[in-house]
N, C-alpha and C positions, 0 to 999 in steps of 0.2 A: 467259820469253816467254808472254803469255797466247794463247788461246783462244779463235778465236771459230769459230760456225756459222750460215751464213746462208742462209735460206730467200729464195726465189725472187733468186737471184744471178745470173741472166741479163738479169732484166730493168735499166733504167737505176735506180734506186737500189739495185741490188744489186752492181753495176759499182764504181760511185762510193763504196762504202761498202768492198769492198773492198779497193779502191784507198787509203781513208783507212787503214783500218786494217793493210795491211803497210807505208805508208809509219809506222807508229807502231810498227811489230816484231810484231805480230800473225801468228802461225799461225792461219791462215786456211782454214777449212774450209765448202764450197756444198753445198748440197741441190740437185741436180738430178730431175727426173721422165721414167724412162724412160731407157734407157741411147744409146737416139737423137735428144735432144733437138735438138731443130731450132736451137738458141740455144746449146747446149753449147763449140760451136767459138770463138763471144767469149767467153769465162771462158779457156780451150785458149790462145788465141792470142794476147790482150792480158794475162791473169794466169797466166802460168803456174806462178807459186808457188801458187797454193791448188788444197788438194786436193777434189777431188770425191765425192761419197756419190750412189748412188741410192735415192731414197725419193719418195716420197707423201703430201702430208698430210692425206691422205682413205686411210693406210694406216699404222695407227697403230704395228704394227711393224717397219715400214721408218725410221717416226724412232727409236724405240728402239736399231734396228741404227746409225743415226748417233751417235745421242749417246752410244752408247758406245767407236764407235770412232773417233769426234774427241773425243770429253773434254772439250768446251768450259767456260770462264771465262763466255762471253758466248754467249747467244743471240737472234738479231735473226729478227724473224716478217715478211720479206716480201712469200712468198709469199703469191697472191690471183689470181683471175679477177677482174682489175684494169679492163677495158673495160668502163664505163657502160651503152654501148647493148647490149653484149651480155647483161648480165643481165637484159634483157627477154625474150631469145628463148632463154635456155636459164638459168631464176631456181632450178632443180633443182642442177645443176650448181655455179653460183655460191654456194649455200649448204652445198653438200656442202663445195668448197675454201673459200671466204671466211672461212666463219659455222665449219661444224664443224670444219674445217681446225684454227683457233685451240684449240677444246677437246681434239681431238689431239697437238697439241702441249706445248699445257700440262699434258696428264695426262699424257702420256709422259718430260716434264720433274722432274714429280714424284715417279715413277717412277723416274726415276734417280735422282735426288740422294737420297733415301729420308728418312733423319731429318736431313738438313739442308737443305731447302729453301730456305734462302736462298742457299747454293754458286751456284748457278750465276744470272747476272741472265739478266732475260729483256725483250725488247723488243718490243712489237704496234705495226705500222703501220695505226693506225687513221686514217682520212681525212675531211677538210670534209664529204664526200658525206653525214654522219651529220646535220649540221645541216638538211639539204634546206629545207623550208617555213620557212625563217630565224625564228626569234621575238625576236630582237635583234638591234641590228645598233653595234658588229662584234661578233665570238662569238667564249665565251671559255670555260674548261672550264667553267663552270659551265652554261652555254646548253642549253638543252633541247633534246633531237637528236629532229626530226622526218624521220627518211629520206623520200624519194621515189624511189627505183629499190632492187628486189634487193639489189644492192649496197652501196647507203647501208645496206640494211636487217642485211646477214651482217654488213656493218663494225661496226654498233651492238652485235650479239652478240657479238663478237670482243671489243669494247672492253670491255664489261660482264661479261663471263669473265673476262678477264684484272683485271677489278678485282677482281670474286671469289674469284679464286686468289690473289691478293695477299692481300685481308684474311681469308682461312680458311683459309691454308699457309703465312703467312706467307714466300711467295718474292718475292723481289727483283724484280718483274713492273711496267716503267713503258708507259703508250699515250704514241705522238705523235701529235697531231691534225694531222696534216701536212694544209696547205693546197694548190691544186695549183703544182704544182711541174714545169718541162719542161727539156728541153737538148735537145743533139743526138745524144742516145741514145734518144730517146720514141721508141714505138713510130709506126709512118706512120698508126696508123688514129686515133689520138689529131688531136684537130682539132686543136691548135699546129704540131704537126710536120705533117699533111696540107699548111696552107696554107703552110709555111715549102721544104717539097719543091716544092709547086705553085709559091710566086713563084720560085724559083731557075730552074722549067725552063718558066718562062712569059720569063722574061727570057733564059734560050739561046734560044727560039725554041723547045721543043719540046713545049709544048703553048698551050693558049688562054685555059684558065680554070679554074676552081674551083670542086665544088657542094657549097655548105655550108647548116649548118642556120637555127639562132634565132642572128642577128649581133650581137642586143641583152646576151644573156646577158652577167653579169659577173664575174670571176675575181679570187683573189687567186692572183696568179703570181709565183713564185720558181724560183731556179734549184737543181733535184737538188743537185746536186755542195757547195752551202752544205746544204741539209737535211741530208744523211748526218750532217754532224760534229753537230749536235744530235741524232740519235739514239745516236751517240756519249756525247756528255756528258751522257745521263739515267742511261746505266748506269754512269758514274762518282761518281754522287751517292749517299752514304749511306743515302738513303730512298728506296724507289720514289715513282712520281708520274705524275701524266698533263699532259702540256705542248700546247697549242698552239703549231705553227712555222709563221707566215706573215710575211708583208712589212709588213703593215695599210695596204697598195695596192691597193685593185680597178682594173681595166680591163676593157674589155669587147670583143668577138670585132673587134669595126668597130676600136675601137684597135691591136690583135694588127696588122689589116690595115693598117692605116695607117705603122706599124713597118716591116712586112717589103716590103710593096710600094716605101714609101719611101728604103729602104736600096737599091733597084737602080733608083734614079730615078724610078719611076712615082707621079705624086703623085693621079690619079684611079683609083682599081681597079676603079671598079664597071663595068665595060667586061669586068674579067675575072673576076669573081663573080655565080653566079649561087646562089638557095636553092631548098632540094627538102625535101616536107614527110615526105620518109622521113628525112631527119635530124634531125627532131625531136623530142625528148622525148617519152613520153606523158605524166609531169609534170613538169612543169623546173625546176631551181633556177635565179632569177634571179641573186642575188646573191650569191656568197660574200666575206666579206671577216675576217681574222682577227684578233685580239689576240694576240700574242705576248709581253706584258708578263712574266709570268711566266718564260719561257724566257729571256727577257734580264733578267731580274733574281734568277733562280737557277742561270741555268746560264751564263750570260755570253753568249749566244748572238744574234747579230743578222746580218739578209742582206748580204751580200757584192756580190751583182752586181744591177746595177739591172733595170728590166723594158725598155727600149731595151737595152739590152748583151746581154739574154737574146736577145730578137728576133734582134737581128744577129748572134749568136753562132751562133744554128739555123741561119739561112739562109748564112751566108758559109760553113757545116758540110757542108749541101745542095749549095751552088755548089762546094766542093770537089771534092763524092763524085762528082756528076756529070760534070765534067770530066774526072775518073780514069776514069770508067765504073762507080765502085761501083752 
C-alpha cells in the first residue's frame, strides 16, 4: 500500500485528491495547521480514513515531525495562502506560506530521505497566477512568468525551488501549472463560487444581487476533481517534470454569468449584478488561457467535464445546500 502526505488537505484540491487516492488504496496522510482548524471537521467527516498530523509550513519541524511519522511514498505541496486578493493586504504572510512554505518543505524532504533523494516524489502546486502580464498566448511551460499579485510572485519561488531541488538533489520534485480550476468545494470568497451561491439564493428569493469586480477578466476554467488525477499521474512518471493542466478554454466573468444565471432561467442578470472598484485588482491579469499539450501527450491526461457542466454543477451544489440549510 503506498504512501501519501498532503498538504493543505482541507481545502477543495486537497479533498478531491484524497478522495483519488484511497479510492487507488493509498494510506493517506493530511497536514493540518493548528489542532483547531476551522476546516479540520471536512477531512473528520467525509475521509475518515486519513490520518491527520499537525504542522506548519512556515514550521519546518513540525514537517519533519510528519514526515516521519507518515513515511510517505508521495508528497503533494498544496498547501498555500491561496486567495488572490488577499495577498495584497497581508504580501508578508503570503510569502512566509506560499514562497518559503515550499523551501520548508523541500528541505525537510531532504532531510529525511538523506542519501536517497529520489525515495520519496514530491509534487508543488504551482498556478497560471505565475504567468500574470501574459507574453504569449496560450502558455506553456516554457512562457515567461510575469507575476502580478504577491501570490503570483511566492508561486514563481515555490516553482523555481522546486526545480532547483530537482536538478541539485536529484529528488523526484514535478510543478503543475494548474490553471484555474473550481467546483463545489471553492472556497465562497473565490469569485466562481461567490456568484454560483449568489444565483442559487437570488432564485429562492433570498437575496437581490451581486457585487463583483472586473466582468471582462478571462479564465481558463476546469473542474478540481479532473486536476487532482494529473497531479497524480506526474508522480507516476519515471522523470520529474513541470506540466501545464488546463482545458485551452478561456471564458470570461460575463460568460461564468451567463451559465449560472441561465441554469435557473434568468436569461438578463444585469438587474442583479452590480461592480465595486474595491474588487478590483491593483494589476490584473486579463487573460489566462493554457496549453496542456504536454500533459496529454505524456501523462495521458485531458478534462473530463465541460465549463457549462462545471457551472451547473456549483450552482445545482448551492441550490442543494440551501434548501437543507447548509
Amino acid at each position: 500500500m503506498p504512501t501519501a502526505l498532503i498538504t493543505g488537505i482541507t481545502g477543495q484540491d486537497g479533498l478531491y485528491l484524497a478522495e483519488l487516492l484511497l479510492s487507488k488504496g493509498y494510506d493517506v496522510h493530511g497536514l493540518v495547521r493548528g489542532q483547531n482548524n476551522p476546516k479540520g471537521w471536512l477531512v473528520e467527516k467525509h475521509l475518515p480514513d486519513v490520518r491527520l498530523h499537525h504542522g506548519d509550513l512556515t514550521d519546518m519541524s513540525s514537517l519533519l515531525r510528519a514526515l516521519r511519522d507518515s513515511d510517505p511514498d508521495e508528497v503533494y505541496n498544496l498547501g498555500a495562502v491561496s486567495f488572490v486578493a488577499y495577498s495584497w493586504e497581508n504580501a508578508h504572510l503570503t510569502t512566509d506560506v506560499t514562497a518559503k512554505g515550499v523551501l520548508n518543505l523541500l528541505e525537510a524532504l531532504r532531510l529525511h530521505t538523506g542519501d536517497r533523494p529520489e525515495h520519496v516524489r514530491f509534487y508543488q502546486a504551482s498556478s497560471s497566477e505565475m504567468f500574470g502580464k501574459v507574453q504569449e498566448t496560450p502558455q506553456h511551460e516554457r512562457t515567461l512568468l510575469w507575476p502580478r499579485s504577491p501570490y503570483g510572485v511566492s508561486k514563481v519561488f515555490g516553482h523555481h525551488m522546486t526545480i532547483n531541488y530537482r536538478e541539485s538533489y536529484g529528488m523526484h520534485a514535478s510543478s503543475g501549472i494548474l490553471f484555474n480550476h473550481e467546483s463545489p468545494r471553492r472556497g465562497p470568497e473565490f469569485v466562481t463560487r461567490k456568484i454560483s451561491q449568489a444565483v442559487a439564493r437570488i432564485h429562492l428569493g433570498l437575496q437581490e444581487d451581486v457585487v463583483l469586480g472586473n466582468l471582462d477578466a478571462e479564465r481558463d476554467w476546469g473542474f478540481a476533481g479532473d486536476y487532482v488525477e494529473a497531479m497524480w499521474l506526474m508522480l507516476q512518471q519515471p522523470t520529474a517534470d513541470d506540466y501545464v493542466v488546463a482545458t485551452g478554454e478561456t471564458h470570461s466573468i460575463r460568460d461564468f454569468l451567463d451559465v449560472a444565471f441561465g441554469h435557473v432561467g434568468i436569461e438578463d442578470w444585469t438587474p442583479h449584478v452590480r461592480q465595486d472598484p474595491r474588487f478590483m485588482r491593483p494589476a490584473e491579469v486579463d487573460m489566462l488561457i493554457g496549453d496542456a499539450s504536454k500533459a496529454r501527450d505524456v501523462l495521458g491526461w485531458k478534462p473530463k467535464v465541460s465549463f457549462a457542466e462545471l457551472v451547473t454543477m456549483m450552482v445545482e451544489a448551492d441550490l442543494d445546500a440551501i434548501r437543507q440549510g447548509w
